[in-house]
C-alpha positions as CSV (number, residue, x, y, z in Angstrom):
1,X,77.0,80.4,-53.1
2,X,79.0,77.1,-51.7
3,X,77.3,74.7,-49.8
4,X,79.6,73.0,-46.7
5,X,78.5,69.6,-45.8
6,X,80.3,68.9,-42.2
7,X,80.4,67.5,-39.1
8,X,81.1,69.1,-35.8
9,X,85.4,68.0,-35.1
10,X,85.9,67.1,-38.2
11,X,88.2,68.6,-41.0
12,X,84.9,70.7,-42.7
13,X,86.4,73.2,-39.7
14,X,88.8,74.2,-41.7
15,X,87.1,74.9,-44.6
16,X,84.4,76.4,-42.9
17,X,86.4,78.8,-41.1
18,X,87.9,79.6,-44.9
19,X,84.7,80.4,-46.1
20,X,83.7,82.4,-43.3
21,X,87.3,84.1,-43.7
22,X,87.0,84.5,-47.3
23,X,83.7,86.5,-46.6
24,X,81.7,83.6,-48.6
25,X,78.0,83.3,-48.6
26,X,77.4,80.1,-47.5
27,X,75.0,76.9,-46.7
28,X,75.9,74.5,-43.9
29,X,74.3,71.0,-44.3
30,X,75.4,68.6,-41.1
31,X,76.5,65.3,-41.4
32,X,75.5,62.7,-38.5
33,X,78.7,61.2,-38.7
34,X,77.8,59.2,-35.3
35,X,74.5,57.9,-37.0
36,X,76.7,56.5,-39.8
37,X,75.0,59.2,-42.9
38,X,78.3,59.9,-44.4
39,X,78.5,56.4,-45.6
40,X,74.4,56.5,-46.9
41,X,74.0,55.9,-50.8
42,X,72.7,59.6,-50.8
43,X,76.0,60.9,-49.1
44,X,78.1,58.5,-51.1
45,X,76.8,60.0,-53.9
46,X,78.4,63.2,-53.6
47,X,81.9,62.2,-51.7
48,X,82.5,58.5,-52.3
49,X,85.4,58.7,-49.5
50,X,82.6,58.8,-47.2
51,X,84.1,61.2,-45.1
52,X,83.6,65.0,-44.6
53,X,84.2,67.7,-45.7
54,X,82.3,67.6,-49.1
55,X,81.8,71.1,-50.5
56,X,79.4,72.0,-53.4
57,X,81.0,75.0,-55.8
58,X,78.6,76.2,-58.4
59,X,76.1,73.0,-57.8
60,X,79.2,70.2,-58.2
61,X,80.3,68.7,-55.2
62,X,84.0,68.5,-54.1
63,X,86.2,66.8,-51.4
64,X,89.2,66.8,-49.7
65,X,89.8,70.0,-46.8
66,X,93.5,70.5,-48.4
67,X,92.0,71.0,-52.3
68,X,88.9,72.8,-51.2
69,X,90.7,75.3,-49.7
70,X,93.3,76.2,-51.7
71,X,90.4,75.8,-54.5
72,X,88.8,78.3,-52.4
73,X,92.0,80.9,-52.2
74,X,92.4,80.9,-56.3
75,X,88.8,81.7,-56.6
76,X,89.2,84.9,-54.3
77,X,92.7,85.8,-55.2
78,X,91.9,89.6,-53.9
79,X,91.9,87.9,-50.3
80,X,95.4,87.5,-50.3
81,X,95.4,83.8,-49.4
82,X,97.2,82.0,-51.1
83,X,100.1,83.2,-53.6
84,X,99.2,83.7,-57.3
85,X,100.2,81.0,-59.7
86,X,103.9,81.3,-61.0
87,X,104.8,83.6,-58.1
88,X,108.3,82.6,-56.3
89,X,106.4,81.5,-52.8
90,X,103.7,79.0,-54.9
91,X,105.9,76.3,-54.5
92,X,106.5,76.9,-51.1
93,X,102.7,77.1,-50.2
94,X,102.4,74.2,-52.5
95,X,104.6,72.0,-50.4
96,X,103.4,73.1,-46.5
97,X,99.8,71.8,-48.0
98,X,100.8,69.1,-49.1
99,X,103.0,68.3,-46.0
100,X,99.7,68.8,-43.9
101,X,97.5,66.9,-45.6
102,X,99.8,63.8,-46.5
103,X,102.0,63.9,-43.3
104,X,100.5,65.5,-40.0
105,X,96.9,64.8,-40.9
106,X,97.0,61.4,-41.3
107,X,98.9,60.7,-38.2
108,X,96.0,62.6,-36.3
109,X,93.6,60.9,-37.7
110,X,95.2,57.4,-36.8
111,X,95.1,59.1,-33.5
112,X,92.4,60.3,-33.2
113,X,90.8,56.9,-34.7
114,X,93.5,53.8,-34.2
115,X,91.4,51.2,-34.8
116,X,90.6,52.0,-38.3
117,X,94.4,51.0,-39.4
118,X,94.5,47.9,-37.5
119,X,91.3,47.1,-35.7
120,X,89.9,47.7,-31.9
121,X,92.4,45.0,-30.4
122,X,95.6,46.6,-31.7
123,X,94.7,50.8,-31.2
124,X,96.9,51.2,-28.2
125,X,100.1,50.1,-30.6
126,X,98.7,52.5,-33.3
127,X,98.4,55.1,-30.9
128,X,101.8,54.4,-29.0
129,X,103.7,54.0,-32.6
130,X,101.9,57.5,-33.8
131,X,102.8,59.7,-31.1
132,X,106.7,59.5,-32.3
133,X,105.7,60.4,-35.7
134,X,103.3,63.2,-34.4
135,X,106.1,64.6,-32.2
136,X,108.5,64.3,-35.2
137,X,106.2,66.1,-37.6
138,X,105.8,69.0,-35.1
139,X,109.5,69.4,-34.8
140,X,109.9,69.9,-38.5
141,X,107.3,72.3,-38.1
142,X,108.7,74.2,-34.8
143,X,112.0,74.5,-36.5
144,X,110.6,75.8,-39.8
145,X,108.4,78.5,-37.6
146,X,111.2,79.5,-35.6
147,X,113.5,80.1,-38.8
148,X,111.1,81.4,-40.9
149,X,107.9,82.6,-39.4
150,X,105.4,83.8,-37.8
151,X,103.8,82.0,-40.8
152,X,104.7,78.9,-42.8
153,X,105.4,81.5,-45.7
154,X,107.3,84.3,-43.3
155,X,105.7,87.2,-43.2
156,X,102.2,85.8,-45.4
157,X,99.1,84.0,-43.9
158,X,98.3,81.8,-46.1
159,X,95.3,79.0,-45.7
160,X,98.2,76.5,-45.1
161,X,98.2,78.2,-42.2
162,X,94.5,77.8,-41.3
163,X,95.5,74.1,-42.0
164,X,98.4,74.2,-39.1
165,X,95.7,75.7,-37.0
166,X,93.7,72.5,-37.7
């Protein structure tokens, strides 16, 4: 059984709704993220990001939404999502997770919290110099969609695409 440590809005959705895809059994331990708990020693402990999601696979806690849920995909390969290792659309999948997690994410997230990059006095210029980058990143995405969809691997859900959805 996993256990999900989340917080309501936060990037845990995604591998929550993975897990419950996946047909996982489950445990859901909430993070007060407005109280501050995901930065507690105990919390620390098992994420030292600090952040959520943090997800506990055979008693060993693991981070980061992209890795958890591909993790999760290899470990139930008979789902179907994700491709197997050495298949011709593994590099593919590869990349869109990638792309999400180290391109669209981290825009959203300076959006979503500006003042973390550059403080509380400077989050309208985060925000105003983001939305550019945002838009940009959805146009790669559009024009991939268009040309190759309905998924980011053509005819194949995929949990990249759970991640889009995110």
């Amino acid at each position: 059984m996993y256990t999900l440590y989340y917080s309501p809005g936060a990037a845990s959705m995604l591998v929550h709704w993975v897990l419950l895809e996946l047909g996982q059994p489950h445990a859901l331990e909430r993070v007060d993220t407005g109280a501050g708990q995901q930065k507690r020693p105990e919390y620390l402990a098992l994420n030292p990001n600090g952040v959520v999601p943090t997800l506990l696979i055979d008693g060993k806690p693991h981070f980061e939404a992209a890795a958890l849920v591909m993790s999760l995909a290899d470990r139930h390969p008979e789902e179907g999502l994700a491709p197997a290792q050495g298949s011709a659309a593994r590099m593919a999948y590869c990349q869109w997770m990638f792309h999400l997690a180290n391109m669209v994410q981290p825009l959203f997230r300076q959006w979503w919290y500006p003042h973390e990059p550059a403080g509380e006095a400077h989050a309208e210029a985060v925000r105003s110099t983001v939305a550019g980058r945002i838009e940009r990143a959805w146009q790669v995405l559009d024009a991939h969609l268009a040309a190759n969809g309905p998924f980011l691997l053509g005819k194949t859900l995929s949990v990249a695409d759970f991640y889009l959805v995110m």
